[in-house]
C-alpha positions in Angstrom: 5.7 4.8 -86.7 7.4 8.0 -88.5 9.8 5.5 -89.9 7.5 3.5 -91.2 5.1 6.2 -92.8 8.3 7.5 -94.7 8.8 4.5 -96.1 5.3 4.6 -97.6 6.1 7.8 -99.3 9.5 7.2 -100.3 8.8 3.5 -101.7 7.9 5.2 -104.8 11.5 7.2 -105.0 13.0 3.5 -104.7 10.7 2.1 -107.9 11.7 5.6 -109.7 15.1 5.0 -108.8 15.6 1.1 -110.1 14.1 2.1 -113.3 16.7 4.6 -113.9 14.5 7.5 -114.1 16.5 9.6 -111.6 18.6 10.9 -115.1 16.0 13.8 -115.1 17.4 16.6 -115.7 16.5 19.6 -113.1 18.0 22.4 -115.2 15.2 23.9 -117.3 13.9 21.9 -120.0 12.9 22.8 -123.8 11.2 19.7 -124.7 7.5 19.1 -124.4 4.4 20.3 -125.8 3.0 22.0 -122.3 5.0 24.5 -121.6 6.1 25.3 -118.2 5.1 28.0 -116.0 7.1 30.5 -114.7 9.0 30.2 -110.9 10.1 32.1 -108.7 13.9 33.3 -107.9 15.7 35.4 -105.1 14.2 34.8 -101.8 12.2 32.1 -101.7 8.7 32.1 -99.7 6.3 29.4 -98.8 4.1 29.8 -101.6 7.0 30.9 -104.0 6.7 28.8 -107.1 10.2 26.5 -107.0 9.2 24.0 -110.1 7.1 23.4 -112.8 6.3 20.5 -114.7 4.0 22.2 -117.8 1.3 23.8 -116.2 1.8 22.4 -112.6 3.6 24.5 -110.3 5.1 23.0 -107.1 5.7 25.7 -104.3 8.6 26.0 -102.0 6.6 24.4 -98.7 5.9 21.4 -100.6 9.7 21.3 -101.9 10.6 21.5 -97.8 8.4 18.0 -97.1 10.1 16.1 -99.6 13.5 17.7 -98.4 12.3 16.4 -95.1 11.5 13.0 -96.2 15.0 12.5 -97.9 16.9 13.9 -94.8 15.1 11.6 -92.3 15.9 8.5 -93.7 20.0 9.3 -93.0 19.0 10.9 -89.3 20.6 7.9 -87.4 23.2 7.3 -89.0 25.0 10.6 -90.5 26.0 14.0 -89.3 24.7 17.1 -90.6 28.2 18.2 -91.2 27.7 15.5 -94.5 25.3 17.7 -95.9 28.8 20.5 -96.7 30.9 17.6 -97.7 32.3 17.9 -101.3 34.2 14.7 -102.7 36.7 16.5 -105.1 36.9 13.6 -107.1 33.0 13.1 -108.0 33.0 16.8 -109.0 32.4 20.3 -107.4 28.8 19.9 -106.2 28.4 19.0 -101.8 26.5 16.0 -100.9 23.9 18.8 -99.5 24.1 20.0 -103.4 23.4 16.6 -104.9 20.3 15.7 -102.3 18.6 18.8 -103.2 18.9 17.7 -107.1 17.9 14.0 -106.5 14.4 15.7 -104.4 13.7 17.7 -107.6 14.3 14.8 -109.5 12.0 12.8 -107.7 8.9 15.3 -107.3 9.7 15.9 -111.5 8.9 12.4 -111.4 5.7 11.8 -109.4 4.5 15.0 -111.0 5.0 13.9 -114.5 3.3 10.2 -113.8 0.7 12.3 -112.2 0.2 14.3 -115.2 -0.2 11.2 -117.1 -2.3 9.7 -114.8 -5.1 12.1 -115.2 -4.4 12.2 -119.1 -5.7 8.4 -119.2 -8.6 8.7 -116.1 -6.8 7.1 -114.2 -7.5 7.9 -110.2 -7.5 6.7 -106.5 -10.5 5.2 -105.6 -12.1 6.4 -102.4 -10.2 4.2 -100.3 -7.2 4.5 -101.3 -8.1 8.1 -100.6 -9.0 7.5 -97.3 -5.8 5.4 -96.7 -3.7 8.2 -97.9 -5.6 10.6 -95.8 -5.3 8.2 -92.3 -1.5 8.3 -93.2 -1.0 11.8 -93.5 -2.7 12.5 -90.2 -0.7 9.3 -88.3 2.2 10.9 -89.9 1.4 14.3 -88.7 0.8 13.2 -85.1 4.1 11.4 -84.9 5.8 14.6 -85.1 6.3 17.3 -82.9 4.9 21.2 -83.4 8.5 22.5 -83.9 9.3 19.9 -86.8 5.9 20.5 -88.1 6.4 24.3 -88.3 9.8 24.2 -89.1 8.9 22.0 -92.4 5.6 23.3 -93.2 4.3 19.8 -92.6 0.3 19.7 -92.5 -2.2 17.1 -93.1 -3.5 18.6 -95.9 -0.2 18.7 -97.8 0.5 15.4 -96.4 -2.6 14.0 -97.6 -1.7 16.1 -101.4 1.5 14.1 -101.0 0.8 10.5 -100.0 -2.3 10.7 -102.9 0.2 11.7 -105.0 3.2 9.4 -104.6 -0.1 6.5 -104.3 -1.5 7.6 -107.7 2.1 7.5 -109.3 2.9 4.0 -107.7 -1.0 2.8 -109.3 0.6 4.1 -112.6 3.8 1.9 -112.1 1.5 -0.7 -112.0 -0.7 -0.8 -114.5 2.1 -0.1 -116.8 3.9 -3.1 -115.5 0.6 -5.3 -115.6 0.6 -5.3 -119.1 4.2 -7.0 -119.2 4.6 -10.5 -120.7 5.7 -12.4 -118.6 5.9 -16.1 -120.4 9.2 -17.5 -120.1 9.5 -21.0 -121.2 11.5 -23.8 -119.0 14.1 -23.8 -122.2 14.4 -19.8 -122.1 14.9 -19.9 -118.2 17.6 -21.8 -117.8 20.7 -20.0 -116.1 23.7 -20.5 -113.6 25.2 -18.5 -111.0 28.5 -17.5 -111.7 31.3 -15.4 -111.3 33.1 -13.0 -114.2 36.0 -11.3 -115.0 35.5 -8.8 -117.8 37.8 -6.7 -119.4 36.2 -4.4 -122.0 38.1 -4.4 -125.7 36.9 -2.3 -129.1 38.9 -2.3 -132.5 41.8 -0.4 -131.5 42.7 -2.5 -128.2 41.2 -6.1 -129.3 44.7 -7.7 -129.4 46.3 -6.3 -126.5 43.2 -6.7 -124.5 43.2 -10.3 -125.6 46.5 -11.0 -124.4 46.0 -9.6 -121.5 42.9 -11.8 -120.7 44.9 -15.2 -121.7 47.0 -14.0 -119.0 44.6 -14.1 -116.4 43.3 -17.2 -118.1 46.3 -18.9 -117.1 46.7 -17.4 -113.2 43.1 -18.7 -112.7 43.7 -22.2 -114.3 47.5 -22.6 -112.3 47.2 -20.4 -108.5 44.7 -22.8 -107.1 43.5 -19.8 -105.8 40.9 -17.6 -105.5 38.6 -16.7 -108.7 36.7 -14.0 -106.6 40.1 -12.5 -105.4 41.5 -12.7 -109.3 38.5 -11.4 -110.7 37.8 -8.5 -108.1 41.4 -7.1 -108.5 41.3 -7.4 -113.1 37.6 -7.1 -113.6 36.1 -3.7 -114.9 32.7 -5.0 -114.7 30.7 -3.1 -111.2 30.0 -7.0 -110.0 31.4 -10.4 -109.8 28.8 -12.5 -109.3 25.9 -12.6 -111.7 23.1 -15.1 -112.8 23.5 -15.6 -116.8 20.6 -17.5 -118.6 19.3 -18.1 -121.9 18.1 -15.4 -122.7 20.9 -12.9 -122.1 22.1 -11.2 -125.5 25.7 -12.7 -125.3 25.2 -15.7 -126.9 29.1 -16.7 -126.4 29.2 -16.1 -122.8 25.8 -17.6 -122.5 26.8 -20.9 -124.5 30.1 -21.3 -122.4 28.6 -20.7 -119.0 26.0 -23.5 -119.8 29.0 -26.0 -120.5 30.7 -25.3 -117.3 30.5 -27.7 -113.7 30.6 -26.3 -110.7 33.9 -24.6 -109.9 34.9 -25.1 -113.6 36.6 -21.9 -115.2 35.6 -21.3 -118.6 38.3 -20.7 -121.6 38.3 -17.2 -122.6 35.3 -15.9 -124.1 34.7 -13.0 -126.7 31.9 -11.1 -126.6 31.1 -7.8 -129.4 32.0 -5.6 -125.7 34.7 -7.2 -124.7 36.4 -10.5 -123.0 35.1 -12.5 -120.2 36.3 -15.9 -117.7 33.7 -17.3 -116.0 34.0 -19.3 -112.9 30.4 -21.7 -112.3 29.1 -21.4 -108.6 25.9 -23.0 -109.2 24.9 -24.7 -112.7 21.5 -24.9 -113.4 18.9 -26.0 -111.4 15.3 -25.2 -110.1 16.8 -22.6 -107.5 18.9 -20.4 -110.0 16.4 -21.4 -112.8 14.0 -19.6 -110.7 16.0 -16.6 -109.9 16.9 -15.6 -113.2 13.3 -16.0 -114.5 12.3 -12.6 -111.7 15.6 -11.2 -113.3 14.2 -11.5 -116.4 10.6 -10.2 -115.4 12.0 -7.1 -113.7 14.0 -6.2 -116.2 11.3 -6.3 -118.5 8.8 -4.9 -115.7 12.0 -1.6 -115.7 12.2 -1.1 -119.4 8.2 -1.1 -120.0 8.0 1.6 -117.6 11.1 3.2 -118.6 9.7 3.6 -122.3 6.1 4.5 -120.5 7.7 7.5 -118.4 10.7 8.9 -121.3 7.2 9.4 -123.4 5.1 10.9 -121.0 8.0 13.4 -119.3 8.9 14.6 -123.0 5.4 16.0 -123.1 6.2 18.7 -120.4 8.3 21.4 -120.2 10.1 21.5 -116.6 11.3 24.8 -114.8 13.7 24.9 -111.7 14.1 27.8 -109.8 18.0 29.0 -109.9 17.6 29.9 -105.8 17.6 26.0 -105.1 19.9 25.0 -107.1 22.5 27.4 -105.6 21.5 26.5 -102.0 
């Protein structure tokens, strides 16, 4: 039950998260027409004022909750010795560090939406408050008095919290309900296939070209492996994608269209780069499908992209220095 009632409040993180919202900043912020109120630094108490997001102040028990929330959902399956772990590569901050950023990030978030929320009338209607209200006290009476005093976890907060997170996800919503979503049989026509990408500007073109005819040439004469080419050359984060119609790379687009199943393409030039193409699946009513919710998601994650960059430039955000040294 606990697991599940996390999952409730932290679906919201994962919509925040895929829309590529969790780039907000949690040092103090100059932008926005509200300006923030003042926190609290040093020794931090329960009702010590750790953020701000314009006029609304979060204090350091509420802070704790979401802490909580983002802890639980590694309990099974790491130490708490990862929480000290620094990866000297990625930079100086610990993983403990970075968690503590991503909570402020994500309670910036939901308190921004919020903020917006009330700005356009929009609220929870009563029940949804009375579903928010049975799931803070469920949530409550999962756990025990020592976690529940040791967290400052209380049904009123809870109830605060899940409204909250509830309103922000009703936001998300409405914002992506107004998303047109008409894709035509033409415009949905994809394939599933694999790519190796090498990226190339005006300085490198030629070497970067001759490079790729190269690996043009392994692919068309090993017999082998296109995955096992492409994972080892590729600078791309993925191999296997679903390209359609309506992708901007009219080149790659064109060529992957052309291709049979298992066919590698020639080399294709793109205004980013170079790619080969191996065909997996051509077109049909299955990857047709697929890349039509590709299509509407992204669109869904840009809508409420542009929705939230205009609402959080309206508030000025305050951290207090004490977390961000924890």
């Amino acid at each position: 039950m606990k697991t599940k009632l996390l999952a409730v409040v932290l679906c919201f993180c994962m919509i925040v998260g895929t829309t590529g919202c969790g780039g907000t900043s949690v040092e103090d912020t100059e932008v926005g027409s509200e300006r923030a109120a003042s926190v609290d630094n040093g020794t931090l108490s329960e009702d010590s004022v750790t953020l701000s997001v314009g006029k609304t102040t979060v204090p350091y028990r509420e802070y704790k909750v979401y802490y909580y929330f983002m802890k639980n959902q590694y309990e099974d399956v790491l130490t708490s010795d990862i929480w000290s772990y620094t990866d000297t590569a990625e930079g100086s901050k610990s993983i403990g560090q970075e968690a503590i950023e991503d909570v402020l990030r994500l309670i910036i978030q939901v308190k921004v939406i919020c903020k917006a929320a009330s700005a356009q009338g929009v609220k929870l209607e009563a029940d949804e408050k009375e579903q928010a209200n049975y799931n803070a006290s469920t949530f409550c009476e999962s756990l025990s008095e020592e976690v529940k005093q040791e967290n400052g976890i209380n049904p009123a907060l809870m109830t605060q919290i899940f409204e909250e997170n509830k309103l922000a996800e009703k936001m998300y919503n409405i914002v992506i309900g107004k998303v047109d979503l008409n894709i035509s049989e033409e415009q949905s026509q994809a394939a599933r296939v694999q790519l190796l990408y090498l990226k190339a500007n005006a300085d490198n073109k030629e070497q970067v070209k001759q490079k790729m005819d190269k690996l043009y040439q392994q692919a068309k004469s090993s017999g082998g492996s296109f995955y096992t080419l492409a994972k080892a050359n590729t600078q791309a984060e993925e191999i296997e994608y679903v390209i359609g119609r309506l992708d901007s790379r009219t080149n790659l687009v064109n060529a992957v269209m052309g291709l049979k199943k298992y066919d590698v393409s020639n080399v294709i030039e793109e205004g980013d780069g170079y790619y080969l193409a191996c065909c997996l699946q051509p077109s049909n009513k299955t990857v047709n499908d697929e890349y039509k919710n590709q299509v509407v998601e992204q669109r869904q994650t840009s809508a409420f992209q542009g929705a939230y960059q205009e609402w959080s430039e309206q508030y000025e955000v305050k951290v207090s220095k004490s977390l961000l040294v924890e």
